[in-house]
C-alpha positions in Angstrom: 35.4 -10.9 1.4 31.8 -9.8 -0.3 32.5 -8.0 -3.3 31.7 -4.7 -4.0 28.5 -4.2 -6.1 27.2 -0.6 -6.6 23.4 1.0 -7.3 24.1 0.7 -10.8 25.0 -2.8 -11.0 21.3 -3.9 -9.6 19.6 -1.2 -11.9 21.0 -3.6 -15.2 19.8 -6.6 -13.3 16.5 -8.1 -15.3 13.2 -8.2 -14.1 10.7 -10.8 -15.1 7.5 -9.6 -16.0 5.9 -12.8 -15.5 5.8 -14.7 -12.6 7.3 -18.1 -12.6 5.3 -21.0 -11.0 7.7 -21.1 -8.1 7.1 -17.8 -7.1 3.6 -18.5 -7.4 3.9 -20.7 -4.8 5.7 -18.5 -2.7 2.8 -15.7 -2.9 0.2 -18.5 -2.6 2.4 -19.9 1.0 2.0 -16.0 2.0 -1.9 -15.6 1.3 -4.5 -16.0 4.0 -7.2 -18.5 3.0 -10.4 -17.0 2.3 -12.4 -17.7 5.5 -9.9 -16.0 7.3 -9.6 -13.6 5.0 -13.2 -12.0 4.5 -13.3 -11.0 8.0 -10.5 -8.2 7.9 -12.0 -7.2 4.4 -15.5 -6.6 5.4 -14.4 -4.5 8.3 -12.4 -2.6 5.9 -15.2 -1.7 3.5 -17.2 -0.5 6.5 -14.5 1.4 7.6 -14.2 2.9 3.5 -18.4 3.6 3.6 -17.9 5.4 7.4 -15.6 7.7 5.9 -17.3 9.0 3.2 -20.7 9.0 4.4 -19.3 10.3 7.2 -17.4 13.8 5.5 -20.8 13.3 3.2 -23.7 13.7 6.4 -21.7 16.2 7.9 -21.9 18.6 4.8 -25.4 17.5 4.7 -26.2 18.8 8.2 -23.9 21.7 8.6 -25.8 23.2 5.2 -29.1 21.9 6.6 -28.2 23.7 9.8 -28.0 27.0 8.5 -31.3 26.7 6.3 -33.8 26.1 9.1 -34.3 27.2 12.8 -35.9 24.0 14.5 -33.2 21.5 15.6 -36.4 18.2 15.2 -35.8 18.7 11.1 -31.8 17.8 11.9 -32.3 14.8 14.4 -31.7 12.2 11.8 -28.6 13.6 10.2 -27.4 14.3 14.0 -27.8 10.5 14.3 -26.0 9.6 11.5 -23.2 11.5 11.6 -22.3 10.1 15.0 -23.2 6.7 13.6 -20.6 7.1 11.2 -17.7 8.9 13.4 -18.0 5.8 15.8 -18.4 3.5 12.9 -14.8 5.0 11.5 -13.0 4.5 14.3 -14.4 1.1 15.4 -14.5 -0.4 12.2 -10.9 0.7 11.7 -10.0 -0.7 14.4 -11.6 -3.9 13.4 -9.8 -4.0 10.5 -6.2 -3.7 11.6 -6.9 -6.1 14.5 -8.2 -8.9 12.1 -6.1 -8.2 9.3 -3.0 -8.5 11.4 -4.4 -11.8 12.8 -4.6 -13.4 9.5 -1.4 -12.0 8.4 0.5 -12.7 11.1 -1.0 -16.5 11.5 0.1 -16.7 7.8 3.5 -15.0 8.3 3.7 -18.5 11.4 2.8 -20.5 8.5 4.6 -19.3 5.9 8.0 -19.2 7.9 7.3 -22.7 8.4 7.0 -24.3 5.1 9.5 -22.4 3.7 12.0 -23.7 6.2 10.7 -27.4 5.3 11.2 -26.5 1.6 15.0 -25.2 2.6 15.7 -28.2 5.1 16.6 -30.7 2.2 18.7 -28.1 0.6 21.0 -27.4 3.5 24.0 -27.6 3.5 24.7 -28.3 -0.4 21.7 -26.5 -2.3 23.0 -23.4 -0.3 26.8 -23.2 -1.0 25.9 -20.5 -3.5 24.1 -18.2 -1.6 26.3 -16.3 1.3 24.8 -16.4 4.7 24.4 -12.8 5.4 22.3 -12.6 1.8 20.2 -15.6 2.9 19.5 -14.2 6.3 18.3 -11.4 4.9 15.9 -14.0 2.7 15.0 -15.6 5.3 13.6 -11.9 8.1 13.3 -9.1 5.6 11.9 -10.7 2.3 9.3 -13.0 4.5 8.4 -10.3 6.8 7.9 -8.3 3.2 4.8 -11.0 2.0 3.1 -10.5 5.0 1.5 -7.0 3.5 0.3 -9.6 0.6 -3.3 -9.3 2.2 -2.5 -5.8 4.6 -1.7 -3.6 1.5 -2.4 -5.2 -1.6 -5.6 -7.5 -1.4 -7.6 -5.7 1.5 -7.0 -1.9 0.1 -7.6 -3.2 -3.6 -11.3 -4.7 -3.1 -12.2 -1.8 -0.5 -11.2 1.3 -2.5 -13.1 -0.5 -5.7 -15.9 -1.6 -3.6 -16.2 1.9 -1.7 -15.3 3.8 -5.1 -18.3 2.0 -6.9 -20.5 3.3 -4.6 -19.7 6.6 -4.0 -19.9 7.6 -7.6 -23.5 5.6 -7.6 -24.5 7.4 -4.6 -23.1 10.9 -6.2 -25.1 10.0 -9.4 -28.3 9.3 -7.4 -27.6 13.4 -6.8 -26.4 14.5 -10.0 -25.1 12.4 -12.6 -23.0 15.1 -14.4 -21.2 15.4 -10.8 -20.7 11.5 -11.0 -19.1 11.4 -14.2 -16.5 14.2 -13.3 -15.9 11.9 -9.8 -15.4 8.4 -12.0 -13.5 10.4 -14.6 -11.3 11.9 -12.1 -10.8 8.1 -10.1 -9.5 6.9 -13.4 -7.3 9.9 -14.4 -5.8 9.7 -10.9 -5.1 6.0 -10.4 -3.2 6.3 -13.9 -1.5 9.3 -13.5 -0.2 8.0 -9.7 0.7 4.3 -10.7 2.5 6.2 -14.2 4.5 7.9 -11.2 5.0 5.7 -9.1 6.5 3.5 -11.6 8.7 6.1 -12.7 9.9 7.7 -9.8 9.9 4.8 -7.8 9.9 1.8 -10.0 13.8 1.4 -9.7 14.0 1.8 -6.4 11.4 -1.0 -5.7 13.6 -3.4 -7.2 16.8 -1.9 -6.2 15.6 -1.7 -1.8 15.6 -6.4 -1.6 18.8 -6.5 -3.0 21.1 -3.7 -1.9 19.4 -4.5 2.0 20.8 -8.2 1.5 24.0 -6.9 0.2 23.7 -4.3 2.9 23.9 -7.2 5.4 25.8 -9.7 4.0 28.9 -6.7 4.4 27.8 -6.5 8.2 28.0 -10.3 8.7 30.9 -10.6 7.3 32.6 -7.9 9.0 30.9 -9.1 12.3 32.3 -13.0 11.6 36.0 -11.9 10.5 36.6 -8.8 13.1 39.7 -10.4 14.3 41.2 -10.8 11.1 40.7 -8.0 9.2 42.0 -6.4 12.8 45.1 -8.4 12.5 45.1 -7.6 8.8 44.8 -3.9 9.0 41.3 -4.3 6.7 38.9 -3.6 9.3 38.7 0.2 7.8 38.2 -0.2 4.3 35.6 -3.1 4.8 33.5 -0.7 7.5 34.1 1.5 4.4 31.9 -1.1 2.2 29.1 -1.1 4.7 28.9 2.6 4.4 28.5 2.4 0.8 25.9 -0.4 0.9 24.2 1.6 3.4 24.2 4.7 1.1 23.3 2.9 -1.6 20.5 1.4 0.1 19.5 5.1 1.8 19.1 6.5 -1.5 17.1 4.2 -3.0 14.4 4.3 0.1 14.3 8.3 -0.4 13.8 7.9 -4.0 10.7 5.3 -3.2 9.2 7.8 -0.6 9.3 11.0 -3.2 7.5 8.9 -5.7 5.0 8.0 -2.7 4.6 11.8 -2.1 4.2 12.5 -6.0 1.4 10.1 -5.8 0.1 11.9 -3.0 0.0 15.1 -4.2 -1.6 13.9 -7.7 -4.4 12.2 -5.9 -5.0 15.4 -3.8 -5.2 17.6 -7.0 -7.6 14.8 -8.8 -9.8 15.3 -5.4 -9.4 19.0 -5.9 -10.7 18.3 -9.6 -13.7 16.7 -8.8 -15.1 18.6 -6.1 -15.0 21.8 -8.4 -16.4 19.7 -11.2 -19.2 19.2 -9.0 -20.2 22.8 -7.7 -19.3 23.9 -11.6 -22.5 22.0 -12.9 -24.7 22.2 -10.2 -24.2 26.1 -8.4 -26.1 28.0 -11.1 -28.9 25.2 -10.7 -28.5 25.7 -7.1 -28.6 30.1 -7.0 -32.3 29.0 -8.9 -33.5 27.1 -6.6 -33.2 23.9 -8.8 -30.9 22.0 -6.8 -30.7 21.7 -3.0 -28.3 23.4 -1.1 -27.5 20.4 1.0 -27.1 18.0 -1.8 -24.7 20.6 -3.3 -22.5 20.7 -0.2 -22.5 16.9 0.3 -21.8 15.9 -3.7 -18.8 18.7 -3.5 -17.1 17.2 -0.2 -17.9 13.4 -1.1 -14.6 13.1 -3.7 -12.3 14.5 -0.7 -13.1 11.5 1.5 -13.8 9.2 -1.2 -9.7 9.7 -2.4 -9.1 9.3 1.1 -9.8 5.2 0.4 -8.7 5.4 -2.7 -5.1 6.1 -2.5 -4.6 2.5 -0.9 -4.6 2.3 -4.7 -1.4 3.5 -6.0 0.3 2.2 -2.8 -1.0 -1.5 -3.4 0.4 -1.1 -6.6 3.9 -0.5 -4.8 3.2 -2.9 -2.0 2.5 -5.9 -4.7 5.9 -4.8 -6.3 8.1 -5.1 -3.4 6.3 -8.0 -2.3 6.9 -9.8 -6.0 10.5 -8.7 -5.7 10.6 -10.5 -2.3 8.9 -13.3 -3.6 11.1 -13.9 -6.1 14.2 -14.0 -4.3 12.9 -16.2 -1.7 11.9 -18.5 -4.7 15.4 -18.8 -6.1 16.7 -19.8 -2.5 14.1 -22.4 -1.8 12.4 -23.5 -5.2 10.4 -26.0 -3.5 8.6 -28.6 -6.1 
């Protein structure tokens, strides 16, 4: 009969900071190579420039727009801003579709090797692990690496990528306005991760383990049903899969508020900048020393820009989980 192990229990259980060689091997088994791998990534920082240039070209016209009366002076920003809409979608499109190919041809892969490391375990090597925790190993954990490249890899280099040249393109404009952007991008992604770790830390590392306990009470209440029936037990076991399943509830609503946390910091920082950028140009502006346009599209670029770059705080997450999964599929199948 599994025994009963509460939230607490996995809160006191220790967490390596380092990562051991075998898990190592377990991320590297779970990582596209790289000609496989620049394809999804290049789409995605098209997709990043599309929306920013996007939200920035339609400020620019909409201002420009109200400024003059012939529509000949607006024929190149009309261009470009349905350049970019098309460009969003399409590229973003792109990107999924590639980036699931390469992690889903990985995911093949991985699945493989890690059953030819496990193979010359089997039987023996696995007496100590219960079957209901290794099946949970062996679907949940692996289908956890595949967002490896989705959400930690791809998001990472585009929002940096995309976030280096915004605030170049914003300096270009006004360099003061640049400065408040970068300072802002910095302040944010500290602030979020700082929360996210928090609020959300312990329930990363508490979601692997209370899902395998989770289902190692359902397998073995699916395996014995006749003789906890016979025994009059059946009750008080289902009673232990509600509890796992509580346990486990909890700690997935305790991950999402620190997900909306980080959510609504990065909103304010996007707030912050866009107001740091109409606070040093307008009076320039109301003299005639700064372009209307360029006003409007330096003051709307940080709200699409923050758009990318809260892949940020949720790759932080994402490489979390997928560590914890990693290291648990490690200590099944250690492999050389």
């Amino acid at each position: 009969m599994t025994e009963r192990r509460t939230t607490r229990e996995f809160e006191h259980q220790p967490v390596d900071a380092v990562i051991s060689p075998q898990e190592r091997q377990v991320l590297a088994l779970a990582t596209p190579p790289v000609k496989r791998m620049w394809v999804p990534v290049a789409w995605s920082v098209l997709w990043g420039i599309s929306v920013v240039a996007l939200l920035a070209t339609s400020a620019f016209l909409i201002t420009r727009a109200s400024l003059i009366i012939h529509i000949l002076w607006l024929g190149w920003a009309i261009v470009a801003v349905r350049m970019f809409a098309l460009g969003r979608a399409v590229f973003r499109y792109l990107k999924q579709l590639s980036g699931h190919d390469a992690s889903f041809r990985q995911l093949a892969a991985m699945r493989a090797g890690l059953f030819d490391r496990l193979e010359p375990l089997a039987p023996a090597g696995l007496a100590q692990t219960r079957r209901g925790d290794l099946l949970t190993k062996l679907v949940d954990d692996i289908d956890e690496l595949q967002f490896l490249p989705l959400r930690v890899i791809e998001p990472v280099i585009t929002s940096l990528i995309v976030a280096v040249l915004a605030v170049i393109g914003v300096g270009i404009v006004s360099w003061p306005a640049a400065l408040v952007l970068l300072a802002c991008l910095v302040v944010a992604f500290v602030m979020a991760t700082v929360a996210q770790l928090r609020i959300a830390g312990s329930a990363d590392r508490l979601v692997a383990p209370l899902r395998a306990a989770l289902g190692d009470r359902v397998y073995d209440t699916i395996t014995n049903l006749e003789t906890l029936r016979a025994y009059d037990a059946l009750d008080a076991q289902l009673e232990r899969v509600r509890d796992a399943d509580a346990a486990l509830r909890a700690a997935q609503t305790r991950r999402a508020i620190g997900e909306g946390v980080v959510t609504g910091v990065l909103t304010l920082f996007a707030g912050v900048a866009t107001a740091g950028a109409l606070w040093f140009n307008m009076d320039a502006t109301a003299r005639g020393e700064f372009m209307p346009e360029m006003l409007t599209l330096i003051a709307l670029v940080p709200l699409a820009l923050f758009e990318v770059f809260a892949q940020v705080p949720v790759a932080v997450a994402a490489w979390r989980r997928v560590g914890g999964s990693a290291r648990r599929i490690a200590a099944v199948a250690p492999g050389e």
